[in-house]
N, C-alpha and C positions, 0 to 999 in steps of 0.2 A: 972917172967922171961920174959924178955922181947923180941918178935919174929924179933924185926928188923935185919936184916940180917949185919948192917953198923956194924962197929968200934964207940967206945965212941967217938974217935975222930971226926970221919967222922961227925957224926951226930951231936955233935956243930958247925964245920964248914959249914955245910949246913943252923942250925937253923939262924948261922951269916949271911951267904948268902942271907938269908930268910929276915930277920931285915932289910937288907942294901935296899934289892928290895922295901919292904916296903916303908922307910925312903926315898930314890928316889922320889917313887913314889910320896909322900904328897910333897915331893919338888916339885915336877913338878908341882901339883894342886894348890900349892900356890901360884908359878910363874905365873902362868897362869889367877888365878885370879885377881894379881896383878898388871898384863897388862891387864886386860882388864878393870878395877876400875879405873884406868891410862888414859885409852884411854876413856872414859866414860864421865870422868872429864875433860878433855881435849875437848872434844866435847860440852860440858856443858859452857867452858869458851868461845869457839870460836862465838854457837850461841849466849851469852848474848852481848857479843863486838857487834857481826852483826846486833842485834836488836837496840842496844844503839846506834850504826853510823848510822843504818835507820832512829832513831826518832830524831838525831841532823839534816840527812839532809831534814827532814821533818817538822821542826820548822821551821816558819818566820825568816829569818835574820834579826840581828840588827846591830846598826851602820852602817857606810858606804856603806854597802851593801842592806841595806834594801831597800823592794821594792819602789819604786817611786809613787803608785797609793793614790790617796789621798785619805784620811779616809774619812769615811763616815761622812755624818752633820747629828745631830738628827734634825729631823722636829720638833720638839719645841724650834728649835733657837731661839736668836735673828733675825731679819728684817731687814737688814741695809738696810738704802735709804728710809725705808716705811715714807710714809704721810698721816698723819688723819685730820680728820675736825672736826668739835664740831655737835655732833648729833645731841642737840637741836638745833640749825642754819639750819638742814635739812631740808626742811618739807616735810610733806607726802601728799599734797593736791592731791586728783584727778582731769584732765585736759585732755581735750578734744583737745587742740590745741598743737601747739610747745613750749618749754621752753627755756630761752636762759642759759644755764646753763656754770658758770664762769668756768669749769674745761673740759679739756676732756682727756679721757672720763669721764663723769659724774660720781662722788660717789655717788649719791642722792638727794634729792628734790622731788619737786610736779613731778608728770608724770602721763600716759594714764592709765585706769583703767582696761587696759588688758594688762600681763604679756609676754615677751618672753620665749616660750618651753626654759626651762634648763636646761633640765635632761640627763645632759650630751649633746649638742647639738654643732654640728659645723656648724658653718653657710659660707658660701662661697662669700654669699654679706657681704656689711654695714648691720647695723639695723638701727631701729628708736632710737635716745635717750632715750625718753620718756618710749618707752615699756620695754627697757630692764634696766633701772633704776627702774622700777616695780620689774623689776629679781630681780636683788640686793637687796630689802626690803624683796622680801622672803628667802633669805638668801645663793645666789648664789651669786660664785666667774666668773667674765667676764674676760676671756684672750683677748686684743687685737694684731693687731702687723698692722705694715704698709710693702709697699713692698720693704723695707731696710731688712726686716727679713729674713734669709736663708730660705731658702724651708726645708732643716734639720729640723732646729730648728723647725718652723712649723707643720712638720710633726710630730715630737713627742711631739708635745703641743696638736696637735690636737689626738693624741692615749691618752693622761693622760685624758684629757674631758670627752672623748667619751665614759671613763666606771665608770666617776664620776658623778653622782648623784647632781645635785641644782650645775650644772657649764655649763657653754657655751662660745664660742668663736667665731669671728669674727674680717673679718678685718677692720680698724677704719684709717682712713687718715688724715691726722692733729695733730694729738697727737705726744708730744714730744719724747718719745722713740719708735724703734723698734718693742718693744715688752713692753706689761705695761697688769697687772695686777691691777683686781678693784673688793673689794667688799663695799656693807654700810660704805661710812666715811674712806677707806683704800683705796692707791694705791704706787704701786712700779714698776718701774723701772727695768726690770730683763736684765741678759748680753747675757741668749740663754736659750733652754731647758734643759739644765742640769747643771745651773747657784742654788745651793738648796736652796736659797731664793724661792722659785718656791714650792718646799715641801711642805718648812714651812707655804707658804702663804696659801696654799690650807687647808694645815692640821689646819689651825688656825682660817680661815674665812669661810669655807664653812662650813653652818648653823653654824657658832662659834657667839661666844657673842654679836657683834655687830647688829645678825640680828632685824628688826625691830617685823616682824611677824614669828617667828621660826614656822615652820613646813608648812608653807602657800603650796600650791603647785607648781610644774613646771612643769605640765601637763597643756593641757586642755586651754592654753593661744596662742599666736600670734606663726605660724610657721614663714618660711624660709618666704623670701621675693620675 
């Protein structure tokens, strides 16, 4: 016997009641989960767009728009302009006195049997021919320039020197360019300091295969003048 006070009736209509609240309710939990799975995903689409526009405008442009600065040259280019001479035609004699040497600046030949410092060395006078064509046989690169040359240019010929190792510079009067690089048997013609014929020269003759005596030293020889 059942104590509930309701009517049979009453008391389906309540348990209905009861269902419907129920049924609401998971509606509303679903809705609810479903905006927010909505919005989720939606937030999920907007960051991948804003990432992907970051890294298109974070890529180099191509075509027309691409930037103008010139690529890099590998420093084991080609040389254009460079001139060699027949190493055997050099000779290595030691000599006490002047040489009259058919090139200037000299690539090689007989000279003085003391070397010019070229361990990295900038020199602010001339030199002697003869000593620092000794340079060159131990396997240093001589930068010249005359006073056609910028003072720029200059100035960062004389910084690349100055922390390179079996190379020295000096200014040289009378020689056909500006600015002329020489090492054993090699010389070029360059257009300024950041002409990368200039690199390449460095990266290819200093102590590179033409030296006569590879490892000789650039200490210990003829300072400044």
């Amino acid at each position: 016997m059942s104590l509930d006070p309701r009517t049979p009736m009453a008391q389906q209509h309540d348990a209905h009641r009861a269902r419907q609240r129920r049924d609401r309710a998971l509606a509303i939990g679903l809705s609810v989960l479903v905006v927010v799975g909505l919005v989720g995903f939606g937030s999920y689409l907007l960051l991948e767009k804003s990432e992907a526009s970051d890294q298109e405008q974070a890529a180099p442009a191509g075509g027309a728009g691409a930037s103008s600065e010139k690529p890099v040259e590998p420093a084991d280019g080609p040389i254009a302009g460079l001139r060699t001479w027949d190493a055997a035609k050099l000779t290595r004699n030691h000599v006490t006195g002047n040489v009259a040497y058919p090139m200037k600046p000299p690539v090689g030949g007989d000279h003085n049997p003391v070397w010019m410092n070229c361990d990295g060395e900038v020199y602010k006078k001339a030199l002697p021919d003869v000593n620092a064509v000794h340079s060159l046989e131990h396997g240093s690169v001589w930068v010249t320039y005359t006073d056609k040359a910028p003072e720029a240019d200059v100035a960062k010929l004389a910084e690349r020197v100055g922390r390179t190792p079996y190379s020295l510079m000096s200014p040289y009067e009378g020689q056909s360019g500006a600015i002329m690089l020489t090492a054993w048997g090699n010389q070029v013609t360059v257009d300024g300091a950041d002409d990368p014929r200039v690199g390449r020269f460095f990266s290819k003759f200093v102590q590179g295969p033409q030296t006569p005596e590879p490892g000789a030293p650039c200490t210990g020889g003829l300072g400044a003048p």
